[in-house]
N, C-alpha and C positions, 0 to 999 in steps of 0.2 A: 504494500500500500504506500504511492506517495504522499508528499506531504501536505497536497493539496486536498487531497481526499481523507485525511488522518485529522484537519484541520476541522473540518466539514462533519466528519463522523462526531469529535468533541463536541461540537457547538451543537448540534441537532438532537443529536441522538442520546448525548449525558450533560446538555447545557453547560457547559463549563466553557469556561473563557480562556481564550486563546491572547499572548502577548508574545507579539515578538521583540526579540531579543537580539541588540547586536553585540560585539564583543565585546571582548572575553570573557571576565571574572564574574559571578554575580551570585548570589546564593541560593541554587537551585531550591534547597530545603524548603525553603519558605515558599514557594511557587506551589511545590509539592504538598505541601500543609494544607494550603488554601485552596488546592484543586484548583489553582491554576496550572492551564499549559505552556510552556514556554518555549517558543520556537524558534532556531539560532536563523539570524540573516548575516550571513559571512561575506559580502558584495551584493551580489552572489556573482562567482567566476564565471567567465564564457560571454555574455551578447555586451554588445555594445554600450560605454557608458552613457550615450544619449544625453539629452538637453542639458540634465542636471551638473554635468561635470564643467559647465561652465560656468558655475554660480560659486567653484572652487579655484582657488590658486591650482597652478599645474605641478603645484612640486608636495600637493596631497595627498597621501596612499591610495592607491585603487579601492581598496575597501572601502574608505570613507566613499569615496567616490560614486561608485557603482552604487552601493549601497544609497546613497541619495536619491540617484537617478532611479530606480530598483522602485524608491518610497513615492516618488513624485510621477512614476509613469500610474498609480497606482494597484502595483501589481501586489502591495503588501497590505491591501483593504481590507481584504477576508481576517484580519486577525482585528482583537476588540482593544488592541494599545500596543505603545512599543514602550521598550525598555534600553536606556542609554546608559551603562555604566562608564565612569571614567577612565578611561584604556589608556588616550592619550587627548592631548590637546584637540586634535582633531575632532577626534569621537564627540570629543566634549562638544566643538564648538557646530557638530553637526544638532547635539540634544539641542540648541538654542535655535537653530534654522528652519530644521522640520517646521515645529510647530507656530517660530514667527512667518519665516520666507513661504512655506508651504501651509499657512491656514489649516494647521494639522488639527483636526476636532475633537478627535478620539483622546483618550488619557495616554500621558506622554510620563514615565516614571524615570527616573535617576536615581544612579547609585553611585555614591563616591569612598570608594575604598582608602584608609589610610597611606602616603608613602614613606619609604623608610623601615627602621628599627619597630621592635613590639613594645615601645613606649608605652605609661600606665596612659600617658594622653591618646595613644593611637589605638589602645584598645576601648578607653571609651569613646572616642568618635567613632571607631566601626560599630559599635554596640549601641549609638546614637542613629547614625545611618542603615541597620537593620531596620530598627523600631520604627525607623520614619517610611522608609518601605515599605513594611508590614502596616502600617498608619493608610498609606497612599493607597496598595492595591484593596484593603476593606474599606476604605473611602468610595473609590471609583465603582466596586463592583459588588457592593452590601453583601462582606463575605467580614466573617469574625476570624480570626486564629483560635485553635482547639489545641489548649497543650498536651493533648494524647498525640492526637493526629501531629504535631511536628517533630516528636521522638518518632515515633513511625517511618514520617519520613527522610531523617538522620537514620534509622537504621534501614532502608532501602539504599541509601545513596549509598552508604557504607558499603552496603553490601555488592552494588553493581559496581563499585569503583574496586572493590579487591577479586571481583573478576575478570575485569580491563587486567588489572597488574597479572594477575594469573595466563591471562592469552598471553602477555609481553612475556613472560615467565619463560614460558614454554612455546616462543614464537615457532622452533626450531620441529615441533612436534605439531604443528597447525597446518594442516594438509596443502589449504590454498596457496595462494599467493598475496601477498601485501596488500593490492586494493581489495580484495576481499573482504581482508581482516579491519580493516579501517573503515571499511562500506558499513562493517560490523558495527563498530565503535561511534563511529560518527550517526547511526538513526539514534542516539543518543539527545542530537540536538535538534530531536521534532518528538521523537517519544518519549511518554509517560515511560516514570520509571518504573514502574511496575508492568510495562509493557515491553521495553528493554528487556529485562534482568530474563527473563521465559529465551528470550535469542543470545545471550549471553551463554546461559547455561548450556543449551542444548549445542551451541561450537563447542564450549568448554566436555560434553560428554564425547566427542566425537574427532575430537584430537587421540594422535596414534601414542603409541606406547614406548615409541624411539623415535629420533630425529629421523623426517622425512626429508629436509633440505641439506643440500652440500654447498649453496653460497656462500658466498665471504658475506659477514655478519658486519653491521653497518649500523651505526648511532644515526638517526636523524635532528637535527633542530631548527628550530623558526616559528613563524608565527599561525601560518593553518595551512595546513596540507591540501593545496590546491594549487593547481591543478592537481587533478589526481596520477592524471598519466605518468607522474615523476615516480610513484610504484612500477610502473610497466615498463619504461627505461631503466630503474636499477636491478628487477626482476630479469630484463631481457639481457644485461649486460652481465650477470651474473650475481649481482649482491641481492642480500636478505637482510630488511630493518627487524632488529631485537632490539633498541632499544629508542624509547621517542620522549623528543625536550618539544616540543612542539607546545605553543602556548595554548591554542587550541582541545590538546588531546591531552600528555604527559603532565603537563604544568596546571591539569584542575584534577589531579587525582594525590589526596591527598598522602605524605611518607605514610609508610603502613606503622612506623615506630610513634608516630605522633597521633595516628588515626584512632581515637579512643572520645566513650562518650563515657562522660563525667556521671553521676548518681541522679543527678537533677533533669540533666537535659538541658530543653528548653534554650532558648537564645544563647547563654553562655556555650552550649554547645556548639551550635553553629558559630562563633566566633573563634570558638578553638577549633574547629577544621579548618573554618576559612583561612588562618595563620598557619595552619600545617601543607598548607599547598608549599610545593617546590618556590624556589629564585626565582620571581620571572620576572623581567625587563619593564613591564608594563604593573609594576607593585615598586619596585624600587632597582634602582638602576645602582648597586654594588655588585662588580666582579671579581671580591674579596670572596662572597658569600656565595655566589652564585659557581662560580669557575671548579672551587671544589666539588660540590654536588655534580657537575657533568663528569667529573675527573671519577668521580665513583661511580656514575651510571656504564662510564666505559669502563671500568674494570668487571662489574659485579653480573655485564653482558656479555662479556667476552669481547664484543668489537673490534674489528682492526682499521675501521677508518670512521670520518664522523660527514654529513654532508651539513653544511647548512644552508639552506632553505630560507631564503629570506624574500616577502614584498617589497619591492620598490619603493622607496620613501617610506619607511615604516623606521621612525626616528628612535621611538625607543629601544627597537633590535640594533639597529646598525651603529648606535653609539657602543656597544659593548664586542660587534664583532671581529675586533684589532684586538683587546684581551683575549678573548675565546680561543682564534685561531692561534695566537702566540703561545697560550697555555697547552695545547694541543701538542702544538709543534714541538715545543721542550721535552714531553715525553716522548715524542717519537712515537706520535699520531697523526698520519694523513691527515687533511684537511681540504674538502672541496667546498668553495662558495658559489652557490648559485642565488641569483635573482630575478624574480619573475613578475610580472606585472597582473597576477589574476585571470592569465590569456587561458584560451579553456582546455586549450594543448601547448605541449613543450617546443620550446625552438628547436630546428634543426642542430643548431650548435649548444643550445642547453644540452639535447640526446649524445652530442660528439663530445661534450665535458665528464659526462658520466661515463662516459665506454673510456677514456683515456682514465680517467681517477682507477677505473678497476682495474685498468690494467697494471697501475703503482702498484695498487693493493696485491694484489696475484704475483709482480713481480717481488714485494718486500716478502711475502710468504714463502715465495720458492728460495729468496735468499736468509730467510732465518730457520728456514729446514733445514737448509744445509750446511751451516754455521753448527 
């Protein structure tokens, strides 16, 4: 079932209210509580950005971009609000445009994540911006929060997020190939989680009993897997991602060392997962804090090379990607940088940067065998 029709099913058929949602961070639980649906708008990659993208400076991510244009042809009606967390300046300054420049009608909600350190200030402004949230969406759509129903769904999220870890886990043992597993992952960001976790499980029973892949094993990171086809060129060129920083996928699934819910629940809970997510660029921009954590995801994956993946103008990533790749290269980590513009397939010479990066990788392997 697409999304348009997943959309359609919600609204008719169990009344619930659909909001879309652009990136990244935002506290799913609370959606979940409230039975609301939350549906991600990632650009969306592929057609043309149309009218909209001139209402932007040219040196503004395609996300934001598309995404405008996306809102303004309006192809994003069918849903009963949108949701603007603060990603980046952009993000930010599309939440003011919408609803001034485009006469937006519908409820238009905001969430601003603290930046930086877990200061006692930054946790009670996140605990402040929760509650104004949860204030906003029973405002707009005469829905109360039930503090059963938010434990609830704290332990759903839980639960489908240490299945995500589990397929990463055991990438090596996951029959498909890459976009599959991500096709997997990603109906995440239009389905109910309790609609999720049933397709979760049933990949998770039907992974083999030994490594079915013999690719060289490859770290991904960036900010959303998109285009998709960059699976089908690493797959075709012979690598296999086991391990993902993707802000989008890896960067919202909280350490499993930190993923714990407290006696109470309730809000404080969801503050302590939402502070248990990974380093990400788009929360606080140290590569003190962050550099380490990729440095353990490539050991703990096995990896022998990392690509990143980055959009075009996407300022919060690209400030940190001269640390990253430097820290890489000190250990005696490949490093491949691609960048792509949201286009709905790969360039010719994106596909000829990949086939050469493997070949590094395949030639560094034959020469530490024989070492």
């Amino acid at each position: 079932m697409g999304r348009i029709e997943y959309i359609q099913k919600q609204q008719k058929e169990h009344s619930r209210k659909v909001v879309g949602a652009l990136p990244v961070h935002y506290p799913k639980e609370i959606f979940t509580a409230l039975d609301v649906v939350p549906v991600e708008i990632w650009g969306p990659p592929g057609p043309k950005a149309g009218e909209g993208a001139g209402l932007l400076q040219t040196y503004i991510c395609p996300i934001v971009r598309n995404a405008l244009s996306f809102i303004r042809s309006g192809k994003a009606d069918i849903v009963d609000g949108l949701l603007f967390p603060h990603t980046c300046d952009s993000m930010q300054g599309l939440a003011t445009l919408v609803p001034d420049w485009l006469n937006y009608k519908k409820p238009v909600f905001r969430f601003q994540h603290p930046r930086g350190s877990h200061r006692p200030e930054a946790l009670n402004y996140l605990r402040d911006e929760i509650s104004l949230l949860v204030h906003s969406l029973e405002k707009a759509f005469g829905l109360s929060m039930n503090p059963a129903r938010l434990n609830e769904a704290l332990r759903l999220h839980k639960e489908a997020e240490g299945l995500i870890r589990l397929l990463f886990s055991r990438r090596l043992h996951f029959k498909g190939p890459d976009r599959e597993l991500y096709s997997l992952i990603r109906q995440g960001e239009f389905l109910r989680v309790e609609d999720h976790i049933p397709l979760l499980k049933k990949a998770i029973a039907e992974i083999a009993d030994r490594p079915v892949h013999k690719a060289i094993p490859v770290m991904i990171t960036g900010y959303v897997p998109e285009p998709m086809a960059i699976f089908d060129s690493l797959n075709a060129a012979g690598a296999i991602v086991v391990a993902d920083d993707y802000a989008g996928i890896g960067r919202r699934i909280p350490r499993p060392t930190d993923n714990r819910l407290d006696d109470e629940g309730g809000i404080d809970a969801v503050i302590r997962r939402y502070l248990s997510l990974p380093p990400c660029s788009t929360k606080t921009m140290n590569p003190e804090v962050r550099i380490p954590y990729l440095l353990s995801l490539i050991k703990e994956s096995g990896a022998q090379g990392v690509v990143i993946h980055e959009v075009k103008f996407c300022e919060p990533e690209l400030f940190e990607i001269a640390s990253i790749r430097n820290a890489f290269e000190a250990v005696g980590v490949p490093v491949l940088f691609l960048e792509t513009e949201l286009e709905a397939e790969l360039s010719s010479r994106t596909i000829t940067m990949i086939e050469a990066f493997l070949e590094v990788l395949r030639k560094k392997t034959k020469e530490g065998a024989a070492s």
